[in-house]
N, C-alpha and C positions, 0 to 999 in steps of 0.2 A: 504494500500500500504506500502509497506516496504522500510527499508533506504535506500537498493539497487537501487528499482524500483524511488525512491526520487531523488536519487542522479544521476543515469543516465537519469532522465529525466532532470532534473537541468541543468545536460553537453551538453545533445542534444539544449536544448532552449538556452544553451551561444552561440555554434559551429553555430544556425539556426542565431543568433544577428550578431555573429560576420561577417558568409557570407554575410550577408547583408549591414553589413556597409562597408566590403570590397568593395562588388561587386558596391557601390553605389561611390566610390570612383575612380574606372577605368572608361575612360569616350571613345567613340566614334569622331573620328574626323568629324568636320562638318565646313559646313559655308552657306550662304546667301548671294543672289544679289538683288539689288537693279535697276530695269529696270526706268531709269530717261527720263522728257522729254516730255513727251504724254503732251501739248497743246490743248485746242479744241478753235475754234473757230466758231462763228454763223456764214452760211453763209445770203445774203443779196438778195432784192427782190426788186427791184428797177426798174422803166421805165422812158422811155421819148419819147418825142414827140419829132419825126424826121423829120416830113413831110416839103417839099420843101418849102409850105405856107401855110401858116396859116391862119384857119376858109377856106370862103368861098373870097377870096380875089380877088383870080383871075377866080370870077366868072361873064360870061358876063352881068349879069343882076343886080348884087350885092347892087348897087346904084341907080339905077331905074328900081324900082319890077314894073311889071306889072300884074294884072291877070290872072293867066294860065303860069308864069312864072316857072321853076321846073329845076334845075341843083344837081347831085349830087360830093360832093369831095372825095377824098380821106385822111383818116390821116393812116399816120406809126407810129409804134411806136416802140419800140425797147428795149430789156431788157438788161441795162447794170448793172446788179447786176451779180451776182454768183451763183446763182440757177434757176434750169428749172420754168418757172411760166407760169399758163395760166392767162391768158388776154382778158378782154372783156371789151365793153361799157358800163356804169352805165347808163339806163337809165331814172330810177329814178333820178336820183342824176344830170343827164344833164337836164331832162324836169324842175328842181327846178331851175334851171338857168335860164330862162329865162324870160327878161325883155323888159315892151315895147309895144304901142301898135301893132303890129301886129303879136303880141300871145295873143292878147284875142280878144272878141267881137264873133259872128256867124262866120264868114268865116276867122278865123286867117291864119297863116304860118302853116303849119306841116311838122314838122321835123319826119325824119322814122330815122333807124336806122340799120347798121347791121345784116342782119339775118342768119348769121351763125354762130352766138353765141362767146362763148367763143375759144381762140386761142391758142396752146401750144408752147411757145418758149422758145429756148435755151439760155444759155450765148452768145449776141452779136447778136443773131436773132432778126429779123424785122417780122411785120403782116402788112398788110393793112386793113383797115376797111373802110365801105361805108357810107358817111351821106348823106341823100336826104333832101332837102325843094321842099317843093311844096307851092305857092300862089295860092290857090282854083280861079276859073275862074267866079266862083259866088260873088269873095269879091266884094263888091261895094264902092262906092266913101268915104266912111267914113275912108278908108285905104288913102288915098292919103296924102303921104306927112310922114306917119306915119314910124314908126324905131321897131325894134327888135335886141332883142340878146341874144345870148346863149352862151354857154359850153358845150363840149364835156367830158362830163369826163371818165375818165378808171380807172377800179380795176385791179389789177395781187393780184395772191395768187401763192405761193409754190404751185409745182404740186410733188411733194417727200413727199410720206406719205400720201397726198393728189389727189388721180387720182381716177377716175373711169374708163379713158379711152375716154369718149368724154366731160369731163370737170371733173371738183373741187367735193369734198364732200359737200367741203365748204366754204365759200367766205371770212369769218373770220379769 
């Protein structure tokens, strides 16, 4: 290559430097915003028991069970949290409650419970649920005189994210 071919390639490679650090020195006007604010908060899953009275109180026989005895109550209950939840009876969790003779021995109390499962309620909605005792008409005299007692207990879970439609995925 010769000095010519040297030298003008020399001037080309300064001319390509120099546009470049020109061009890198003009700049584009710009800016950014910043969206402030966004909060989350959990919502809540909460119940309680509403019902006018409590257990089996204002039941005619309550205090003197006789054989063949059988009244069913009513409990409400009512979702005061902030999200939809469905709602049902435990009734694992209620038959462990009870104490007393007259839940054990051959003809105990039988408590039922419920049978239409789980219940979907809104913020501030109520359900009602049914509990039956029945004293078998076969108990015999070893019940006299004898006590029992239970609890009713209730799950709610979130029904958002959790529905199939006639109840929970899952109860956890």
């Amino acid at each position: 290559m010769g000095k010519k071919s040297k030298a003008g390639l020399s001037i080309g490679a300064i001319m390509l430097a120099a546009a470049l650090t020109g061009g890198g020195t003009f700049a584009f006007f710009s800016d950014s915003v910043t969206q402030s604010g966004s909060t989350f908060t959990a919502g809540v899953v909460k119940i309680e028991d509403v019902s006018e009275t409590k257990g089996f109180s204002s039941s005619q026989y309550i205090s003197a069970l006789a054989p063949g005895d059988t009244d069913t109550n009513t409990v409400t209950v009512k979702n005061t949290g902030n999200l939809d939840v469905w709602v049902r009876i435990n009734e694992e969790a209620s038959n462990a409650t009870k104490t007393g003779a007259l839940f054990s021995g051959e003809t105990p109390v039988v408590i039922t419970y419920d049978s239409d499962g789980a219940k979907k309620l809104a913020p501030n909605e109520t359900a009602t649920f049914k509990v039956t005792y029945e004293f078998p008409l076969k108990a015999d005299k070893t019940y006299q005189e004898a006590q029992g007692k239970f609890d009713v207990v209730f799950d709610a879970v979130q029904s958002r994210n959790n529905d199939e439609g006639k109840g929970p995925k899952t109860w956890n």
